[in-house]
Structure formats: C-alpha cells, structure tokens
C-alpha positions in Angstrom: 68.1 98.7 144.3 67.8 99.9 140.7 64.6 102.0 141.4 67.0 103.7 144.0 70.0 104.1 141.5 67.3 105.0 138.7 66.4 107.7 141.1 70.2 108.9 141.7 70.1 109.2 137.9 67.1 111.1 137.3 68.4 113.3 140.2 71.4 113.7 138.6 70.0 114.4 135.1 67.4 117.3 137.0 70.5 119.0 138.7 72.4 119.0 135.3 69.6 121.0 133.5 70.2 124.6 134.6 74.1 123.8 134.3 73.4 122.2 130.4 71.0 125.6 129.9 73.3 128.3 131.4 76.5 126.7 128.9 73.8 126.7 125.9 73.6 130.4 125.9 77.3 130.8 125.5 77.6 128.2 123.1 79.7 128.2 119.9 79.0 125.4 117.4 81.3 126.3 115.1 84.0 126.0 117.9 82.4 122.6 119.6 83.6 120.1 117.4 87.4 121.4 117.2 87.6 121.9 121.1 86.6 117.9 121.0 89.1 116.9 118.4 91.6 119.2 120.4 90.8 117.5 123.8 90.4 114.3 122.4 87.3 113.9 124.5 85.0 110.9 123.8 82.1 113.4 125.7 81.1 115.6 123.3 81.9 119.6 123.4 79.4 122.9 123.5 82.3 124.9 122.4 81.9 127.5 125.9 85.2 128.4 126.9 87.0 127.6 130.4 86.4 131.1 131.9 82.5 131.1 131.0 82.1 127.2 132.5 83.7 129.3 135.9 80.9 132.0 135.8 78.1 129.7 135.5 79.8 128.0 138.4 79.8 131.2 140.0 76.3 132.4 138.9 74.3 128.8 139.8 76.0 127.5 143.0 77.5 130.0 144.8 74.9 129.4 148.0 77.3 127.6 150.6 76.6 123.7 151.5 76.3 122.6 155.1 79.0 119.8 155.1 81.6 117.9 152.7 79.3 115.3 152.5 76.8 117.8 151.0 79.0 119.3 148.7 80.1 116.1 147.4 77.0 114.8 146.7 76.1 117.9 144.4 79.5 117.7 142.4 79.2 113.9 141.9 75.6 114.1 140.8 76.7 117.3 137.9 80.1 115.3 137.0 78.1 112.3 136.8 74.8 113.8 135.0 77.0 115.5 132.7 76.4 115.5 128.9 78.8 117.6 127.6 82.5 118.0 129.0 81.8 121.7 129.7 79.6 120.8 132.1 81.9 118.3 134.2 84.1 122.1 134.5 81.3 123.4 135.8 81.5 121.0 138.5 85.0 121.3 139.3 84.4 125.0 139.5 81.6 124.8 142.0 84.6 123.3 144.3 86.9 126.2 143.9 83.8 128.7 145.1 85.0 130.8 148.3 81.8 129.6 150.7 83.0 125.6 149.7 86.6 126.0 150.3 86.4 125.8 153.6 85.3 121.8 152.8 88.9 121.2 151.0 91.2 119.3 153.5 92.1 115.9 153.3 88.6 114.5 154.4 87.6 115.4 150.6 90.4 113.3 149.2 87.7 110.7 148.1 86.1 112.8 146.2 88.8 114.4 144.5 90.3 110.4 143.7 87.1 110.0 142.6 87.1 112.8 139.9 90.5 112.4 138.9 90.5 108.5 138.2 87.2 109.6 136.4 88.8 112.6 134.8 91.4 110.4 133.3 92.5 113.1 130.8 94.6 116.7 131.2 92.2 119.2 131.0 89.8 117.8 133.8 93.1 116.6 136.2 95.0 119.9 135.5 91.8 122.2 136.7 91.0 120.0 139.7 94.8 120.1 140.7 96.1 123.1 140.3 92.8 125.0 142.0 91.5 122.7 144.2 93.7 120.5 145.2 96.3 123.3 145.8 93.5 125.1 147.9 93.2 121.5 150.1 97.3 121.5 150.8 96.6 125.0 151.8 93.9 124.5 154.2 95.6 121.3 155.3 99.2 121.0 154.8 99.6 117.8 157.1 96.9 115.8 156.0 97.3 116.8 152.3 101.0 116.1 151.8 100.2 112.5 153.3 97.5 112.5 150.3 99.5 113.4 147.5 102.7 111.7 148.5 100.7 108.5 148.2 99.4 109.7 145.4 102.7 110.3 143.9 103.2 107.0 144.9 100.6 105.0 143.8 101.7 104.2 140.4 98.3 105.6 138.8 99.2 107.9 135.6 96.3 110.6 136.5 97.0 110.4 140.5 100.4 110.7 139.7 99.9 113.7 137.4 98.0 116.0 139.8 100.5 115.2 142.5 103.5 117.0 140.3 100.9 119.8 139.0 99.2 120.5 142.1 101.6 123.3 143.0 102.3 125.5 139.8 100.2 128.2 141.2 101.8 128.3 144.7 105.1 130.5 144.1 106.7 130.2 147.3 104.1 128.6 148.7 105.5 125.5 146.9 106.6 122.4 149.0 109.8 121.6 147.6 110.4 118.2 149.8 106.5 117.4 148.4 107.2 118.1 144.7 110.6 116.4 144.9 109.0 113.5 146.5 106.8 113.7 143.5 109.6 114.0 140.7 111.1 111.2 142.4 108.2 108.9 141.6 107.3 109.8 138.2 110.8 110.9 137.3 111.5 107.2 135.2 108.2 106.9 133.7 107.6 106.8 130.5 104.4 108.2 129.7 104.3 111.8 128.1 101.9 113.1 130.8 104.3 112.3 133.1 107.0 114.2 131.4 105.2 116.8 130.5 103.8 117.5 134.2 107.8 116.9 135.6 108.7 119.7 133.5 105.7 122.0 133.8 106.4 121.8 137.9 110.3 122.0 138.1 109.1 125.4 135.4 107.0 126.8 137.7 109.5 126.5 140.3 112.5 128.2 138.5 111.0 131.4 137.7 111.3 132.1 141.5 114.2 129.5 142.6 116.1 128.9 139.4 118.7 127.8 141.8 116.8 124.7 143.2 115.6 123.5 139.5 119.4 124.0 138.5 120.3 121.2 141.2 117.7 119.1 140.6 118.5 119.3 136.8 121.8 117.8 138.1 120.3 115.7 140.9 118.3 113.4 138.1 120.5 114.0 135.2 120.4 110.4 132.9 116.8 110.2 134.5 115.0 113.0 132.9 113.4 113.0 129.7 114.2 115.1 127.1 110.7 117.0 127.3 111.3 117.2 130.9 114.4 119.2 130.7 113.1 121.4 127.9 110.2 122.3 129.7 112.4 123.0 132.6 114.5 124.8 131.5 112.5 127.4 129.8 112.3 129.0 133.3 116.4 129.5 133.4 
C-alpha cells in the first residue's frame, strides 16, 4: 500500500513539472509574496497572474482525454502535486478546455466536491464555479441543479458558496428558482463569504432583471445582511 501511494506521489510530482516550469517563465518575484499575503494562501505564490495560469492550461493540456475518469485523474494528480497555488489554477483551467467540456455533467460532481472542500478558499471556489461548474449546469441542467441544490443545502461554507456564484456568468441563462433556492439557504448565515456571494449573485442578476432582485430585496428584507444588500444593490 504505501509503495502504491508513494507511486501516486511521484506520479503526481512528474506531471506537476512542465506545469511548475511553464508558470516559472512568467514568474514575478517581486509580485509573489504580495499575491500570498493578498490571498491569504498558506501555499506559497509565483506571482503569474490568472490569465497566464489559463494559457499554460491551454498550451500543456489541450489534447482531449478518453473519459471523466481520465480527466479526473490528471486534475487530481496537478491539484494534488501542486507546489505553488498557481499551479492548482492551472488545473482548474485544464477543466474549462473545449475538448474536456464535454466530461462536465453531474457524473463529475465528485470531482468538483473534491476540489472545492479542498479549495476551501475564494479564489480557487470562485474559478471552479463560475467556469466549470456553470459549464456542468449547462451541459446538464437536470442532474446539476439536483447537485447544487444539495449543495446549497448541505450546510458546508465552500459548497455553499459555489452554489450562489455558480451563475454570475449566465445572464439569462440564470436559474432563478436554483439561485433562489440557494439565497434561501445561505440567506441567515453569518459568515462574510456567504454574504458576500448572496450579494455578488442577486448583482449579477439585476443588471438584466433589476425587477426580480427588487422583489427579492423585499422577499428577505430583516434577513439580509448589510453587505448583502449593498452588493445588491449596486446593480439598481
């Protein structure tokens, strides 16, 4: 057994190599240590920007894989082999890639629980959401919304948060029933997170429907926090 997971880790470590070169290149030292006070991250930082962390997605991992079994495998073994927090984007990006979208549906809602109870922090849950996540409810609207409602649900902070956040980049797209569901939830909780992603979504859905964020402004009025509404109603 441990020669086996010893394996798994060596694995991992090999795979994580070109990712860990690729992000050196574009590295900024003089940025690193700010981007890790600024994230709060305990992993340290190379100081490579979001948008670069996508290209070397792009650039490395772009050849499709032959099932969601595959594809998992290969994100869990760069998450996991990751030394730097740059390199954990990289593996969300490989997701978003257009020959592995095909993979996102609810079957890859392991996965995806996997990296966001990992993730545990704003930056990682936010990308994973609002990309892939959003691409799974697309592909499979049925089985997805039975996935994040019980996410929304489930009483977990981070599983909570990427159920309210998972559809800022839908426009009309947007479930409203889902994201209500969602509101409903999270709606007394405390944390800032929380609040923070309650606003951000009822935001996102007022630039198009002021109308339905106006109700539900009145629908949990007493129950919203102060950030909430702020955030809210930005889009009014």
């Amino acid at each position: 057994m441990a020669r086996a997971v010893g394996k798994a880790k060596r694995a991992g470590r090999a795979r994580s190599d070109p990712v860990r070169a690729a992000l050196r290149l574009h590295a900024r030292p003089d940025k690193a240590e700010g981007m890790r006070a600024y994230l709060k991250s305990s992993m340290p930082c190379l100081g490579v920007q979001v948008p670069v962390a996508r290209k070397v997605a792009r650039e490395l991992f772009d050849e499709p894989f032959e099932s969601l079994e595959a594809l998992s495998a290969h994100v869990l073994l760069l998450w996991n082999g990751a030394r730097y927090r740059e390199e954990r984007f990289v593996a969300l990006n490989v997701l978003r890639l257009r020959p592995h979208r095909r993979w996102l549906t609810a079957k890859a809602a392991p996965l995806l629980e996997t990296l966001i109870r990992s993730g545990a922090w704003w930056d990682l849950v936010d990308e994973l959401a609002t990309h892939v996540v959003a691409t799974a409810l697309e592909n499979d609207p049925v089985g997805m919304t039975k996935v994040v409602r019980r996410w929304a649900a489930s009483g977990e902070l981070w599983l909570q948060r990427a159920a309210l956040v998972c559809q800022v980049l839908r426009h009309e797209a947007t479930d409203l029933e889902l994201l209500a569901y969602a509101i409903e939830r999270a709606v007394d909780g405390k944390d800032f997170f929380l609040r923070k992603g309650i606003g951000w979504a009822m935001r996102a859905v007022g630039r198009d429907r002021p109308e339905v964020v106006r109700a539900w402004l009145e629908r949990w009025r007493g129950r919203l926090s102060r950030l909430s509404v702020r955030e809210a109603s930005k889009a009014l």
